[in-house]
N, C-alpha and C positions, 0 to 999 in steps of 0.2 A: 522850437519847442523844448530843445533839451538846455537853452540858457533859461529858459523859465520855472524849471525844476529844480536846478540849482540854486536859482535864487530864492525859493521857499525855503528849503533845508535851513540854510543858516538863522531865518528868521525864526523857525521852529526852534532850531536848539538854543539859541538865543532867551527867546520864552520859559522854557523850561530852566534856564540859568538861573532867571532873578524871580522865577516862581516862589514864592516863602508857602510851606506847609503850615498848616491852621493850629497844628498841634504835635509833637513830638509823637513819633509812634516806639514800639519795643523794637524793631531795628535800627533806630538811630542812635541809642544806647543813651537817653537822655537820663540828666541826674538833676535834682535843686536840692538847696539848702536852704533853707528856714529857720531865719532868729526867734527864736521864740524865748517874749520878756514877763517875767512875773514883777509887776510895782509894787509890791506891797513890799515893806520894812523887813527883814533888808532885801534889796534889788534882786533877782538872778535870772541868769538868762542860759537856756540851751540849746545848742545848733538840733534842728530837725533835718535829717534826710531822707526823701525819695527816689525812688528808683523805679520802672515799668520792669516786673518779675518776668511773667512768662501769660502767654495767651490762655484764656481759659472758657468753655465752651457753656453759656447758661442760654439755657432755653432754643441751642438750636443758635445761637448767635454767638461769634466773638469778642470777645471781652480782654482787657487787657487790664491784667492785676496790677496792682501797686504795695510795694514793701508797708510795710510798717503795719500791715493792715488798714490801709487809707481808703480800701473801695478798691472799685472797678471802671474804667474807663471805654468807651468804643469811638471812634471815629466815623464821621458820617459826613463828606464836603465837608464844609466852613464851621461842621458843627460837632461838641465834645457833648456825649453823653455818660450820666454817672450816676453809679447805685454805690449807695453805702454797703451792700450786704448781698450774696449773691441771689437773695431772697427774695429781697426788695425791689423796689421799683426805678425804672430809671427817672432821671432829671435835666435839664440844660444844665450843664456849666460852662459852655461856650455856644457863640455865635459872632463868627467873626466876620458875616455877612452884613450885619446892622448899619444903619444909619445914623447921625446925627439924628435926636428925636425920636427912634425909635425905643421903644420898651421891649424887656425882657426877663422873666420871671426868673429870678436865679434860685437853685437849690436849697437854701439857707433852712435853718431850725428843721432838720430830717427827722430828730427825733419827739418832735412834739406830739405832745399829747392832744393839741386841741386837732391836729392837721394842718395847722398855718405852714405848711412844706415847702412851700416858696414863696420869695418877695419879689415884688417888683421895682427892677431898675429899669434909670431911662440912660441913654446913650447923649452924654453932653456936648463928645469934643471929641476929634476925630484925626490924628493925624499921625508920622510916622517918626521912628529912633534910630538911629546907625547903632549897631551892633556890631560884635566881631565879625560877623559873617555877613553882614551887608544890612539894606533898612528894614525894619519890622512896622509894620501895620499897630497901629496903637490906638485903642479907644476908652475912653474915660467913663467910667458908668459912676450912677450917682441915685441913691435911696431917694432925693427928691432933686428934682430936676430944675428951681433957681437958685438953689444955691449948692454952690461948687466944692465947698465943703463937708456935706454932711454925706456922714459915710461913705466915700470918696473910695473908687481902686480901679488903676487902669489893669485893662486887658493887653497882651504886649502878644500877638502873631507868632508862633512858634515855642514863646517860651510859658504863658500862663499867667495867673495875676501875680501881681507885685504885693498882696497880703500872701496868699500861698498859693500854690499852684491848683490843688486840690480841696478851695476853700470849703468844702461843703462836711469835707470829713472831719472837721476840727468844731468845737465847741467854741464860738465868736464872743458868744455872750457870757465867757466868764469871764466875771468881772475884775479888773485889779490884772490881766495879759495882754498882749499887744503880739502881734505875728506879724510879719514883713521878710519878701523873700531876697535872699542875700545874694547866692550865685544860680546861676544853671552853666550844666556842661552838656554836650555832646558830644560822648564818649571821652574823651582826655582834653579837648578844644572849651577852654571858658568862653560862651558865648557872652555871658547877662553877669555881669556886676553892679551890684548896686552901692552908687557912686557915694552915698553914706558912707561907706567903711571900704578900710584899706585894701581887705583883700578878703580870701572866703576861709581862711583858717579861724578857728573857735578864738584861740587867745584875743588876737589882735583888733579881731571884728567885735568883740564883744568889750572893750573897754571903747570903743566907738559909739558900740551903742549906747553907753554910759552915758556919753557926754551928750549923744545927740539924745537923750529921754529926760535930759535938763530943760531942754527945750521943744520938748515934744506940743505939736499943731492940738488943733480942736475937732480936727477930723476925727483922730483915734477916739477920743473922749465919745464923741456923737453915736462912733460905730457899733461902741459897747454900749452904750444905752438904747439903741437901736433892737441889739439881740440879748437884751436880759430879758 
C-alpha cells in the first residue's frame, strides 16, 4: 500500500510541471511589448508596453488592471475575461479550451455605436510552439473560416495574441497601423520573441520592422478592412 502512494506523488508533481497556465496572472509579473506601425508617409513606428498593475475589486469580483489604461482582465479556467472600462461590461478575450471548428465571439469594435461588440472567429488550426519555458498551446482563429488568410491572429497559451495581447483595447480599424506583438517577459525571463525582429529593444526591432513592412502579407490589409 505504501509503494502505491509513492508512485502517485511523482506522477502528480510531474503534472503540475508541464501544466501551461491559460494566461499570465499579476503574480507571475508578466510584461509584452507591442510594435505598433503607422504607413502612411513617412513610416513610424512605437514600441507599446503592458504590464498587470495591481488587483482591483468591481462589482464584488477581481479584476486585474492593465498599465496604460488598457482595461481590466480576470481569469476564469481556460478562459480570459475583459472590460474596457470599469463600467462596462465584460467580454471573451480568450478561450483556450476550443477546438478546431469551434467558433468564438471575440470582443472587437467595444466602442460602437451600433453595438456590433463582438465578432465572430472560428478556430482553424490547432497545434503547439517551444518557447523558452517549454511548448505552448497554439490556436489560429480566423474572421472567415476557408480562408487562412483573412484576418488571420494566433492565440499563443500563457502569453496572448500575436497582434496584441489585449486586442480588444486598441482601435484595429484605424486605418493606415498595423500592431503585432514583439516580446513577452515573465518577470526578467524573455519568454516570447517574435522571430521577425532581432531582439525586443525599440532601435533594433524597429528598423526590422522596416524591412519586413516592404513585404508585408494580405492578412494585415483584410484586418483593417474588416474593422473600418
Amino acid at each position: 500500500m505504501k509503494s502505491k502512494f509513492y508512485l502517485i506523488i511523482p506522477l502528480l508533481f510531474c503534472k503540475m510541471i508541464i501544466a501551461q497556465e491559460s494566461f499570465p496572472n499579476l503574480e507571475d509579473n508578466p510584461s509584452w511589448k507591442v510594435v505598433n506601425t503607422i504607413t502612411s508617409y513617412p513610416e513610424t513606428q512605437t514600441l507599446l508596453e503592458y504590464q498587470l498593475e495591481n488587483d482591483t475589486l468591481i462589482n464584488s469580483v477581481i479584476y486585474q488592471k492593465i498599465t496604460n489604461d488598457a482595461g481590466y482582465i480576470r481569469l476564469l479556467n481556460d478562459k480570459v475575461y475583459y472590460r474596457l472600462k470599469s463600467d462596462s461590461k465584460d467580454f471573451l478575450l480568450y478561450d483556450f479550451d476550443l477546438n478546431v471548428s469551434d467558433t468564438v465571439y471575440c470582443g472587437f469594435n467595444l466602442n460602437e455605436s451600433n453595438d456590433l461588440d463582438s465578432i465572430k472567429y472560428w478556430v482553424i488550426h490547432m497545434d503547439s510552439v517551444i518557447l523558452e519555458d517549454g511548448k505552448h498551446k497554439r490556436l489560429t482563429m480566423n474572421y472567415n473560416p476557408t480562408n487562412d488568410y483573412v484576418a488571420s491572429m494566433d492565440w499563443i497559451e500563457g502569453v496572448g495574441s500575436t497582434i496584441h495581447p489585449f486586442y480588444s483595447s486598441i482601435s484595429l480599424g484605424v486605418p493606415g497601423s498595423s500592431k503585432e506583438l514583439l516580446c513577452f517577459h515573465l518577470g526578467s525571463t524573455k519568454i516570447f520573441q517574435n522571430s521577425s525582429y532581432s531582439d525586443c529593444s525599440i532601435t533594433t526591432s524597429l528598423n526590422d520592422v522596416q524591412k519586413k513592412k516592404k513585404h508585408s502579407n494580405i492578412s494585415e490589409s483584410l484586418f483593417r478592412l474588416c474593422y473600418c
